[in-house]
N, C-alpha and C positions, 0 to 999 in steps of 0.2 A: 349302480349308484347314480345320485341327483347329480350333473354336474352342471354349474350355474352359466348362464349365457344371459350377460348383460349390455344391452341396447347403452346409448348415450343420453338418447331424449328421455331426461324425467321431469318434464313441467305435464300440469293435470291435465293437458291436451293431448301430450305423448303419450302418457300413461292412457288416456281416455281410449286416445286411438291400437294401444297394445289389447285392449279389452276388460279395463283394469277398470272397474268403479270405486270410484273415490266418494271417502262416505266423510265427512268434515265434522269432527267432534274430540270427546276425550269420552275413554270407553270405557265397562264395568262389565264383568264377569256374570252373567245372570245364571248359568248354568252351563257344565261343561258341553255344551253345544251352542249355545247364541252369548250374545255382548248384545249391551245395552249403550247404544249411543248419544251422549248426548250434546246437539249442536250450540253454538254461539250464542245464538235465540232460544237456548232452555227447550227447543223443542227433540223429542225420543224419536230412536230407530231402532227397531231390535235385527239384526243379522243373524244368521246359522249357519255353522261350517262344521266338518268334523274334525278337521285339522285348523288350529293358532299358531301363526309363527307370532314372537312379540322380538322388536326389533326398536328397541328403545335406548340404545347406546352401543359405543361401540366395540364393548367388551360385555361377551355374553352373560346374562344376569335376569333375574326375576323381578320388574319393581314392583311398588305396592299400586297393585290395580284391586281393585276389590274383586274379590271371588276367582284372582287368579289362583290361588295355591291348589282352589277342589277343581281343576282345569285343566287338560293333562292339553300341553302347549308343547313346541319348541324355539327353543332360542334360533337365533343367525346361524348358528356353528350345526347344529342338528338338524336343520334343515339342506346343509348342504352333505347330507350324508345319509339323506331318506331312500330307502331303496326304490320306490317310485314315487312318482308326482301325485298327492291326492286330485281327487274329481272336483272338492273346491277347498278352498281353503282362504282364512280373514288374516291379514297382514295386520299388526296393531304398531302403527310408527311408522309415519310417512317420511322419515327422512333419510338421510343416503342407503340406509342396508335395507331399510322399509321396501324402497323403492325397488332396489334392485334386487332383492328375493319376490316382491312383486313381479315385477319384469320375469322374472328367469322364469318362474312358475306358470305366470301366461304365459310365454313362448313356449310351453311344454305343454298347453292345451289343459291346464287349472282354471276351471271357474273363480278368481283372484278378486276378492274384497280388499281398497287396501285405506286402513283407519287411523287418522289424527287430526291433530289441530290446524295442522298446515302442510304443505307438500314441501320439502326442503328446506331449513328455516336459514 
């Protein structure tokens, strides 16, 4: 089983430096493999992962992201209970659980996207 190892440094520099790219937006479901991101300035970034964790609050839950229901995702709570670490995987929700299932997942050698509006608010 995944067991989570979290660092202390979550500003985008820590993160930068765990090997975590920060992708600065609000996301959409384009197909159960990429999200569609889109930043501050209206401008798109499409990412692909096979594995979604969405970490959008602190009690595990599905919210309305478009295209998440045809998405096969897991929450915070399912993620720490994956019997290995995917090869990469898109975090969606940069703040406290975002970051630290980020975290845990690079330190386990996941290629780790990690996606929101801001890193900790």
């Amino acid at each position: 089983k995944v067991v989570a190892h979290v660092k202390g440094n979550e500003s985008p520099d820590g993160l930068a430096s765990a090997g975590i790219e920060l992708v600065w937006g609000t996301a959409t479901f384009e197909s159960p493999t990429s999200l569609l991101v889109t930043g501050r300035g209206g401008n798109t970034t499409t990412i692909s992962a096979k594995k979604f964790i969405v970490c959008t609050g602190s009690v595990p839950s599905t919210p309305s992201i478009r295209g998440i229901r045809s998405t096969p995702h897991w929450t915070h709570t399912d993620a720490l209970f994956a019997d290995s670490p995917p090869k990469s995987l898109i975090v969606v929700g940069a703040g406290p659980l975002g970051c630290e299932m980020a975290q845990a997942y690079a330190d386990m050698g996941t290629n780790v996207t990690l996606v929101g509006p801001s890193v900790l608010p």
